[in-house]
N, C-alpha and C positions, 0 to 999 in steps of 0.2 A: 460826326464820325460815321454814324453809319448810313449817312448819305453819301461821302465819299466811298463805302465800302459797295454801295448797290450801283455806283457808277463806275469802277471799276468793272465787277463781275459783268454788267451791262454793256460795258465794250468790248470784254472781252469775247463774252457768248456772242454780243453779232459779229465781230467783227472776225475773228479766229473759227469761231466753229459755225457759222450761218454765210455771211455776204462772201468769204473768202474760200468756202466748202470744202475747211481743213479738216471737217471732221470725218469727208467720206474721203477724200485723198489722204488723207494719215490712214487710215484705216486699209486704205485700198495697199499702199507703199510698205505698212508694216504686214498684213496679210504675205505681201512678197515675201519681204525678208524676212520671218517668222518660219517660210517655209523653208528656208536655206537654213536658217536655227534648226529647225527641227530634223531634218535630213540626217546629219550626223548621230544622231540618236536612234534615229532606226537602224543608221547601216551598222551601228557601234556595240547594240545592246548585247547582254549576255545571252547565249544559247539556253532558251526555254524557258524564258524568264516572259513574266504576260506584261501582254501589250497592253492594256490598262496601269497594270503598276510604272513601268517605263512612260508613258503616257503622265500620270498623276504624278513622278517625278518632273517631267518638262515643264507642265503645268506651275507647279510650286515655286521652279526656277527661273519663269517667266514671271512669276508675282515679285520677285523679290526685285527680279533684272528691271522690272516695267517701274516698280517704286523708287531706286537709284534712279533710272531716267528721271522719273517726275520730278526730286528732290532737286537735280540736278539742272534741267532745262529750265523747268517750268517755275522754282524756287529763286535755285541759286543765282540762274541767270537772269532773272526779273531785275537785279541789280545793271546788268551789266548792258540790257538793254533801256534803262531809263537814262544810262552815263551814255549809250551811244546816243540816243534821241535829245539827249541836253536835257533832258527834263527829273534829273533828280536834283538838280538846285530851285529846282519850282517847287519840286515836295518838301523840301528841308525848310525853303523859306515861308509856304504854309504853314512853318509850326504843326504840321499830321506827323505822326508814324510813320515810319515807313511799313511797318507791320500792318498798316493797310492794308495795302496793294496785298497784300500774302493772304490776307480773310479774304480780301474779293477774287483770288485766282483759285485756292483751295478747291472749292466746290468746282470750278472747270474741272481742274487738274483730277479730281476724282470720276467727275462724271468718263473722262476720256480714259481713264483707269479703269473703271469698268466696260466700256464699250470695245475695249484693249484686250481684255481679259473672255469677253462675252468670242470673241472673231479667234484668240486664241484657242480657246475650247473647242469651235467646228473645227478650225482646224487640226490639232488634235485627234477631234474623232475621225475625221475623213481619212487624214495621211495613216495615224497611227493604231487610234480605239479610244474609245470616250475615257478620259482620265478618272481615275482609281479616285475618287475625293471622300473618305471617309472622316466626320470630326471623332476623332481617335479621344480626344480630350476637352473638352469644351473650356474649360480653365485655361489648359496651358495656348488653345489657341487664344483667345482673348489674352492673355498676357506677352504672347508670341508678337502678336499685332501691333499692339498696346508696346511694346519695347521697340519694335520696326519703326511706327510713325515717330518715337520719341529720338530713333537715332537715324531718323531721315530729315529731319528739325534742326538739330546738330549739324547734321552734314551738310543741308543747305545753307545755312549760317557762317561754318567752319569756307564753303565755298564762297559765297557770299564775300564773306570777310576778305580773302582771297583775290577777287578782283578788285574790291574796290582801293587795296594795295598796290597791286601793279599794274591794274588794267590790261591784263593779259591771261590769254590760256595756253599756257603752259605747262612742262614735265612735271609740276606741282599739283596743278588742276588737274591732268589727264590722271595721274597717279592717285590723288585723293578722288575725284573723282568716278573712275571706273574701276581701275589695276586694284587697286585696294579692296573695294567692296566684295570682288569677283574671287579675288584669290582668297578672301579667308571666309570659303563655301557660303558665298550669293545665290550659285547656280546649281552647286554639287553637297552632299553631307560631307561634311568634316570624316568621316569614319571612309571616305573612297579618298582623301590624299594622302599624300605623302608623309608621313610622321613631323619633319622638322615643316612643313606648309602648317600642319594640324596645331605645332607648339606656338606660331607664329599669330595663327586665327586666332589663339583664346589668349593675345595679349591685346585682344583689338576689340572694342565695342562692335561690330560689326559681327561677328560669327554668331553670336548667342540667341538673337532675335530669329535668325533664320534658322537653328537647328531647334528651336523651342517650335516655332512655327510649321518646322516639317513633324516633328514631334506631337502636334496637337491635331495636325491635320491628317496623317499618314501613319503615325508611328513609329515614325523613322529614328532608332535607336543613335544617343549620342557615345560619343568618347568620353566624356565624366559622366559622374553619376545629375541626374535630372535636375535635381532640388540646388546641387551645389550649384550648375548651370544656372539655374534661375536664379538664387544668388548672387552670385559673381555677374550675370547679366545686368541684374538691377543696380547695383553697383556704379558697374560700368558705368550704364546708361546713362544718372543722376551723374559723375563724374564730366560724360561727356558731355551733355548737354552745360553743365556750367561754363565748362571750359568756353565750349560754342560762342555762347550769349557774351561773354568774357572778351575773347578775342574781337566777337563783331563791332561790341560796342567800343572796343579801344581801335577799332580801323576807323569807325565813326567818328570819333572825336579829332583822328587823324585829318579825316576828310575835313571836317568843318573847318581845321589850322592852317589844311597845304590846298585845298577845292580838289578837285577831281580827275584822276590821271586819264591821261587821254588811252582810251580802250580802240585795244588791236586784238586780232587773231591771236597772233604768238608773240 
């Protein structure tokens, strides 16, 4: 096992971030479009409000948006590019995991999460002023996190499972996906929507990790009271992740009865 898992990571890192120099063109392309993210925030912000705090709000919102991506590209779609390459019947018929492939990518997908995170920050400070990062809470950010990876796990999964049903991205993917993550405060604190958006967030795994997390990092006041939030977070979370593992492994077994749908765009 963990020779397949050091040859995983091993392809990946040269082949993705060294021989293909995805790691300075990724970096160069989201620089771009990070600056078109960030524009609206300057021209938007409230009158007299510091450039630091608006700043360390972008920031927070770029950790949350940057972690859906990874969950998303680098996770979920790990499935969807072994079904286009033919080669998840070679992994299945190895008798491995497929939860291989996920320990040997993990550590990319971090490293390039941080390298993400490091290029957002200059920018930041250049366009806007070095972001406000106070740890407000040391607990609740550690449980903040600690609840984010557990329902970026999930949601890779819940996606995951997803295509290897239809072999499509589709109003379902794009919806679980992004629309979902984004609308119940990914980007923004729950306490700047709209009330029935606000009722909508706190029936969803997805709001809690990120208001606990602006919360530990920032201070950033929620709409319940804290404790119940963390509560009802953990909840969730153990909730959603069953569910996740649940549905994956019942598309799996699918897969082993019907073999593998042929994967399209849409």
């Amino acid at each position: 096992m963990f020779e397949a898992v050091k040859a995983v990571l091993k392809a990946y890192f040269t082949a993705e971030l060294l021989r293909s120099h995805g790691l300075t063109y990724g970096l160069v392309s989201m620089a771009l479009w990070m600056t078109l993210f960030i524009a609206p925030i300057m021209l938007f912000a409230s009158p007299g409000e510091s450039s630091q705090i608006i700043s360390g709000y972008a920031f927070s919102a770029v950790l949350v948006f940057m972690s859906y991506s990874m969950a998303t590209w680098d996770w979920a779609w790990e499935l969807r590019w072994l079904m286009m390459n033919n080669m998840l019947e070679h992994v299945i018929l190895s008798g491995r995991s497929i939860f291989i492939h996920y320990i040997g990518i993990i550590p990319i997908s971090f490293t390039w999460l941080g390298f993400s995170l490091i290029t957002v920050y200059i920018l930041l400070s250049i366009l806007v002023g070095p972001p406000l990062i106070i740890i407000n809470d040391p607990f609740m950010l550690a449980l903040g996190l600690t609840m984010l990876f557990t329902v970026l796990f999930g949601h890779a999964m819940i996606l995951g499972g997803t295509t290897i049903a239809v072999g499509t991205s589709g109003p379902i993917m794009e919806f679980i996906g992004w629309i979902l993550p984004i609308a119940t405060g990914g980007l923004t604190p729950l306490s700047r929507l709209p009330y029935p958006l606000q009722v909508f967030a706190l029936l969803t795994p997805y709001s809690y990790p990120a208001e606990i997390l602006r919360y530990g990092l920032l201070g950033t006041p929620s709409v319940i009271d804290l404790w119940s939030e963390c509560f009802i977070g953990i909840i969730y979370d153990a909730a959603f992740i069953i569910i996740a593992l649940v549905y994956f492994k019942y598309q799996m077994v699918k897969l082993f009865k019907e073999g593998p749908k042929t994967v399209g765009m849409y």
